[in-house]
N, C-alpha and C positions, 0 to 999 in steps of 0.2 A: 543366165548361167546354165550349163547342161548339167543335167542330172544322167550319173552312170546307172543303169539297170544291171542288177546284179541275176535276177535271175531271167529263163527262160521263161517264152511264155507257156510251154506247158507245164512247167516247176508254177508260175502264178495261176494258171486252170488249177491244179490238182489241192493250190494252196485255198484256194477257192471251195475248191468243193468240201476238203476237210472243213474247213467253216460253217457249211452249209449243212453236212454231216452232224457237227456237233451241235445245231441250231437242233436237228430233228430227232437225234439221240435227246438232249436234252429235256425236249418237248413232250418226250417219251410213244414217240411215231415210228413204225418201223416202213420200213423200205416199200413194203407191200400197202401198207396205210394209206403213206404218201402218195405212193401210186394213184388210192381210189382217188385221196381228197383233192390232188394234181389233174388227175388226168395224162401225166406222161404216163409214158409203161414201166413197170419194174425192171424191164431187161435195162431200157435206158436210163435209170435212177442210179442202180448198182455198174452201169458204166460210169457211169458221173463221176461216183463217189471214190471208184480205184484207180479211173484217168483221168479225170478232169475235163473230158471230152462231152457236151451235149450243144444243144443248139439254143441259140437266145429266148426264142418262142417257150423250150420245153424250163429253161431257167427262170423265167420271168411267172411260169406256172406254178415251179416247187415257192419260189418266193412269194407269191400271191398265198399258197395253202398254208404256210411258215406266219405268214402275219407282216412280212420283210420288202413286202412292194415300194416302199418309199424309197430303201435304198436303193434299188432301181432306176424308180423314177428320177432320183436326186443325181444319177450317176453325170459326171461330167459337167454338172453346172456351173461349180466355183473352180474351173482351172483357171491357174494364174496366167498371168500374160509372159511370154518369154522374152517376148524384146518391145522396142516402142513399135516398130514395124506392124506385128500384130494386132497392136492398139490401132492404129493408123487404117489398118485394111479392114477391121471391125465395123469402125465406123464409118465405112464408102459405103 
């Protein structure tokens, strides 16, 4: 069955980073914190967080400092299969 995607993918970056955002407000870290505990830079934290825009290396940073590496690492293991087709070519 296809699934319709309602949003853009930088409506899902930006939906992303608000998350990530609220993970580090929460945490009670600020931008600059993150920075040290990360390792990315502040300019590119505060990009992240208004556009959704970083790169997977400097995201897989802020989630390692967050405590959030699992979701990462988890990402993409349980997709479902779409058709038998893909079951088929899985297993050649």
């Amino acid at each position: 069955m296809n699934e319709y995607i309602w949003e853009t993918a930088e409506e899902m970056d930006l939906a992303l980073a608000r998350r990530v955002a609220k993970i580090r407000k929460r945490r009670g870290i600020s931008q600059k914190r993150m920075s040290e505990l990360s390792g990315v830079s502040h300019g590119s934290i505060k990009r992240f967080e208004t556009t959704g825009q970083i790169s997977i290396l400097s995201l897989t940073k802020i989630a390692t400092a967050l405590g959030c590496a699992d979701a990462l690492r988890h990402l993409f293991e349980d997709v479902p299969y779409t058709s038998i087709e893909e079951v088929i070519r899985e297993r050649q």
